[in-house]
C-alpha positions in Angstrom: 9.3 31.7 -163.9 12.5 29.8 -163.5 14.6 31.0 -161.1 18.1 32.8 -161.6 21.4 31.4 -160.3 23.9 33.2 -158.6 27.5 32.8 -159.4 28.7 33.2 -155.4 31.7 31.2 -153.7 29.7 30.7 -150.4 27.2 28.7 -152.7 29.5 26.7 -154.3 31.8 26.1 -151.3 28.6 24.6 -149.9 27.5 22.3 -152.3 31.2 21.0 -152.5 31.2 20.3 -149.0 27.5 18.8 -149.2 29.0 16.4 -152.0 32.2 15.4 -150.2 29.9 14.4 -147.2 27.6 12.9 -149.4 30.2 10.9 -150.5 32.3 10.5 -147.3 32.0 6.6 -147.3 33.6 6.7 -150.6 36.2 9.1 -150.0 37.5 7.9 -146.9 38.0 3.9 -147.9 39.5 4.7 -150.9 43.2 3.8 -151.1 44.0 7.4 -152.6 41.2 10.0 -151.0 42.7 13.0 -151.9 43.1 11.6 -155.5 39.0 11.5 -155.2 39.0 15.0 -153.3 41.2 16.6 -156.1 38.9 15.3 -158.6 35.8 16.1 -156.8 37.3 19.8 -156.5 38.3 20.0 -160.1 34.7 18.7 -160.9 33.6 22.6 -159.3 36.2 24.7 -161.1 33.2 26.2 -163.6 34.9 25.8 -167.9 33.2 28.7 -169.0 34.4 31.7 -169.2 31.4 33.9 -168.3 30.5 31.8 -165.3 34.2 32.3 -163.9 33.5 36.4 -164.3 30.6 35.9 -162.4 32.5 34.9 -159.3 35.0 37.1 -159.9 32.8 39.4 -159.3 31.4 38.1 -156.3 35.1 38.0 -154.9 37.4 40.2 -156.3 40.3 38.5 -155.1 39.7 35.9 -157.3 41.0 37.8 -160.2 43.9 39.8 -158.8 45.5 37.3 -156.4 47.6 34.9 -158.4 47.7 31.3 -157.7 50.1 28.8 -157.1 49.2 27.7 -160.7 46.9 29.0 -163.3 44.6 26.8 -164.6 43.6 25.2 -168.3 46.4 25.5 -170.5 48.8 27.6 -167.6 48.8 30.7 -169.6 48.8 34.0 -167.7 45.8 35.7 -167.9 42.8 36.4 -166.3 40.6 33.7 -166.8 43.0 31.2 -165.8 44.2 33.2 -162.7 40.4 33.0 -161.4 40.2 29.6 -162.4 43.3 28.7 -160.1 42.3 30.8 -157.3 38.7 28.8 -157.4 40.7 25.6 -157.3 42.6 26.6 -154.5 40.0 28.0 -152.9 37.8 25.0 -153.3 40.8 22.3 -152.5 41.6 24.3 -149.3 37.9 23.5 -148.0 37.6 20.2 -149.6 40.7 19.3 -147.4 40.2 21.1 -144.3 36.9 18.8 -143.7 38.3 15.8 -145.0 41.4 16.0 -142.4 38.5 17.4 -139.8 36.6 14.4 -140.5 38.9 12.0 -140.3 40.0 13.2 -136.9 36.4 12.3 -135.9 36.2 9.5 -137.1 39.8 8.6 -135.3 38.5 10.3 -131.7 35.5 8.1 -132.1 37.0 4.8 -132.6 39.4 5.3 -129.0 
């Protein structure tokens, strides 16, 4: 029986921030980190169409709130509107633990 996938934000919020710990060493040394953290973000934002209705429809809002910019080729319509909100979604996260983080890592070192 193979087991069925679920197309929730919570989920892939999750394994984002699993990854960007995962890969913490890497991301915080490097020259440019939020270079890596904007590729590691983009790297989430699902390509097909069908998977990007799925969250949709796990969050709503990611289909009638319209990013800062819409995503793939810019043009205004609904696929790319939930593709930009994921992004933003995701980046928000993705940068709220790296800054988190990197406070530690500063407290720690005093």
């Amino acid at each position: 029986m193979t087991k069925e996938k679920h197309y929730v934000m919570s989920e892939l919020k999750s394994q984002l921030i699993d990854e960007l710990v995962e890969r913490w060493g890497e991301i915080s040394e490097h020259k440019y980190p939020e270079d890596l953290i904007d590729e590691l973000v983009d790297s989430y934002v699902p390509i097909y169409n069908w998977e990007l209705l799925e969250y949709a429809q796990d969050d709503i809002d990611l289909a009638i709130c319209v990013p800062e910019a819409l995503a793939f080729d810019g043009s205004n319509n609904a696929i790319n509107i939930i593709a930009g909100n994921i992004y933003e979604c995701l980046r928000g996260i993705a940068f709220n633990e790296f800054y988190v983080r990197r406070e530690e890592e500063k407290k720690e070192k005093k």
